[in-house]
C-alpha positions in Angstrom: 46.4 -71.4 21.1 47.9 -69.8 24.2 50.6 -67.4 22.2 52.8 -65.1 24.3 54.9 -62.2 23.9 58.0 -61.2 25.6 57.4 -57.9 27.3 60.8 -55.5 28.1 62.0 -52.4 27.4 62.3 -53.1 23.4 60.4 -51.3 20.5 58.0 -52.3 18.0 56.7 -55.0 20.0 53.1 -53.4 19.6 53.7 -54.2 15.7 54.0 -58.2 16.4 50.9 -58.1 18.7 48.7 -56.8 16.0 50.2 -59.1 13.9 49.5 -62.3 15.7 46.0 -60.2 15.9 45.3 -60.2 12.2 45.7 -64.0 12.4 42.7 -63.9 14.8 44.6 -65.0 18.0 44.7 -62.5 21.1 48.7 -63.3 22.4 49.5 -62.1 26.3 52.1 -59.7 26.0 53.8 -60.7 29.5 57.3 -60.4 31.6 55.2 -63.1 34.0 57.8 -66.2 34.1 55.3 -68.6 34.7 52.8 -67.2 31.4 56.3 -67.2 29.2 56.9 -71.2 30.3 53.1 -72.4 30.1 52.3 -70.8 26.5 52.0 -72.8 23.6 54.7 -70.9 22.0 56.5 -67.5 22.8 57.4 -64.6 20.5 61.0 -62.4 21.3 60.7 -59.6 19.3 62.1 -55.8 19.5 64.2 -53.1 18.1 66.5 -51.6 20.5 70.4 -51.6 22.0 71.4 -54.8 22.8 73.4 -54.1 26.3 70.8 -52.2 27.9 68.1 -55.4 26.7 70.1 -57.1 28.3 70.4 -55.5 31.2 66.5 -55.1 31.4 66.3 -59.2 30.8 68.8 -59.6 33.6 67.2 -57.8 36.5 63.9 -58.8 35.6 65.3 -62.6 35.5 63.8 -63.2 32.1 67.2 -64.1 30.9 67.2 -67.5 32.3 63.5 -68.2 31.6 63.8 -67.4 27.9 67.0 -70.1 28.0 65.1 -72.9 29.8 61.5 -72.5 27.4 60.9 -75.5 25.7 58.3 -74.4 23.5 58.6 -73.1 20.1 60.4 -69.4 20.3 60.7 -66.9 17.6 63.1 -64.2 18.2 62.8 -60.6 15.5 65.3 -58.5 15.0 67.1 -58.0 17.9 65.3 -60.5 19.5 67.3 -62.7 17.6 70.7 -61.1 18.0 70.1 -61.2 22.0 69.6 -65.0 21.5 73.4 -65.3 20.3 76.5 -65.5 22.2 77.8 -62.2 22.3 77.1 -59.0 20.3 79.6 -56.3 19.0 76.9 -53.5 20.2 78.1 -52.3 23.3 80.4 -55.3 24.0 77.7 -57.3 25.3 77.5 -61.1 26.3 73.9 -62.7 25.4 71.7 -65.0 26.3 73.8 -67.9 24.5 71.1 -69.9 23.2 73.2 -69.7 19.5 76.8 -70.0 19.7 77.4 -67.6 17.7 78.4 -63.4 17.7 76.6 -60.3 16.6 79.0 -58.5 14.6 78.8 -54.3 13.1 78.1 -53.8 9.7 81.5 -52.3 7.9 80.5 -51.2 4.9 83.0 -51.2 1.7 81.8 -48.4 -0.6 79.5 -45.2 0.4 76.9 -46.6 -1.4 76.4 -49.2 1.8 74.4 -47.2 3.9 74.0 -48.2 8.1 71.2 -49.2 9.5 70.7 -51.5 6.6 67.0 -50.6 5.9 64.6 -52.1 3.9 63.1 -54.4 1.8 66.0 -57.4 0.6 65.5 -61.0 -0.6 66.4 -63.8 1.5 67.7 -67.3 -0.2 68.7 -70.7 0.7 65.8 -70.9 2.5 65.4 -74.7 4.7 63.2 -74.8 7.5 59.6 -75.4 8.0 59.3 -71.4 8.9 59.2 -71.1 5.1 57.1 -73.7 3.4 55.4 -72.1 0.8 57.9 -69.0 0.7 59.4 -68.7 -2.2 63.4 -68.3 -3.0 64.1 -65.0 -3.5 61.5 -63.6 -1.4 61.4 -60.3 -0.2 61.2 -59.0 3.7 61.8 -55.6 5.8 65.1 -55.2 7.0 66.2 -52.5 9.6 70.1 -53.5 11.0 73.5 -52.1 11.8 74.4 -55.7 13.2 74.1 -59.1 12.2 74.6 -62.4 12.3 77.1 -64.2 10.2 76.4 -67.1 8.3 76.7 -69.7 10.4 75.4 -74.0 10.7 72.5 -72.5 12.4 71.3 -70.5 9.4 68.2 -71.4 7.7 67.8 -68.2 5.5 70.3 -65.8 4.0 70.3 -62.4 2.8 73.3 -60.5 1.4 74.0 -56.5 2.4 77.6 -56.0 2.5 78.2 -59.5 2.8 75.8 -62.4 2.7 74.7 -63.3 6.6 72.0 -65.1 8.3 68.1 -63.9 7.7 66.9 -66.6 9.7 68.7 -68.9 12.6 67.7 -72.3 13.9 68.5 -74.5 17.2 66.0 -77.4 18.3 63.0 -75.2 19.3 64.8 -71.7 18.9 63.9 -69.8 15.6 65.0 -66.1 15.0 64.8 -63.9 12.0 66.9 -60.4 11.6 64.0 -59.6 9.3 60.7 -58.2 10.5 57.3 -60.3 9.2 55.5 -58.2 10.7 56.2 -55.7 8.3 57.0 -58.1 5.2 53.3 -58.3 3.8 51.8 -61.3 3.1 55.7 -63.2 2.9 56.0 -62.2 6.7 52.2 -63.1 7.3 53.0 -66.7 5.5 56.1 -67.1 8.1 54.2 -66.3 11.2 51.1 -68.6 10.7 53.9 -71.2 9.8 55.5 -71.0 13.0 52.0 -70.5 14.7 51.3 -74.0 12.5 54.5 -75.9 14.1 53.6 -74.9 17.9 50.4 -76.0 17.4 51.0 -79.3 15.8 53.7 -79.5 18.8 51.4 -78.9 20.9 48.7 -81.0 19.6 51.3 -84.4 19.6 52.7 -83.1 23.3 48.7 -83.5 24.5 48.2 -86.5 23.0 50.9 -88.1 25.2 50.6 -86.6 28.1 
């Protein structure tokens, strides 16, 4: 399976590679337009600030190739908050792909502490990125902003204020959680993604 990785000036990305590595698949971590459109399936992850991702993703012109893929896309962390509409992070418009904001954690009591960090459980889980994840499962969090719950949610965890783990549109998947740093839940969620491109890609060459 051809598996690629966005490459831009986001961190952790290194952590996702040995990820999909573990699961005994080399991915091509790649800003290459034309590796991004022809892979089987395409990761988005990072940790970073959202306008200056965006501003990276916009002069490279990876903006607009990340809205047109067609393939399965998984978007981490802020990956998946530069997928939505706009975020409250240095006023920034997104890619749009979700039309929906990012919005700033405003915390009630002092016990709330920003970035949200750590391990939570996530719930009303319904997608096929979690068959065989249990409700109530536990994943690594690290967040100051997030995205509400909203008709794209597939996954919700509560910090604050409930909001959306996991977000869904057609072929676009994004979790604010990291699973590739949620032990064997996150592993479970990454081979079932890798699972879903594959059979997509198994049915798309059988009708070519």
């Amino acid at each position: 399976m051809d598996v690629a990785i966005v490459k831009y000036n986001a961190g952790n990305i290194y952590s996702v590679v040995n990820a999909i590595r573990r699961l005994g698949i080399e991915p091509c971590l790649t800003d290459d337009p034309e590796k991004l459109k022809s892979a089987d399936c395409v990761l988005f992850p990072g940790q970073g600030e959202a306008s200056g991702a965006m501003k990276y993703l916009h002069e490279h012109q990876l903006d607009q190739v990340i809205r047109e893929l067609r393939q399965p896309v998984l978007g981490i962390c802020i990956g998946q908050q530069l997928m939505c509409r706009h975020s409250e992070e240095g006023d920034t418009d997104c890619l749009g792909i979700f039309d929906t904001d990012v919005c700033l954690f405003r915390p009630d009591s002092r016990e709330d502490k920003i970035p949200a960090m750590g391990w939570n459980e996530i719930t009303h889980l319904k997608s096929p990125l979690f068959n065989g994840v249990d409700e109530g499962s536990f994943v690594y969090f690290v967040h100051s902003y997030f995205v509400p719950v909203c008709p794209y949610t597939i996954a919700v965890a509560d910090f604050v204020h409930p909001y959306s783990a996991a977000i869904r549109k057609d072929n676009f998947f994004a979790t604010q959680f990291h699973p590739e740093k949620s032990g064997l839940v996150g592993e479970r969620i990454i081979r079932n993604f890798l699972n879903f491109a594959f059979e997509g890609a198994n049915h798309k060459s059988k009708h070519q």
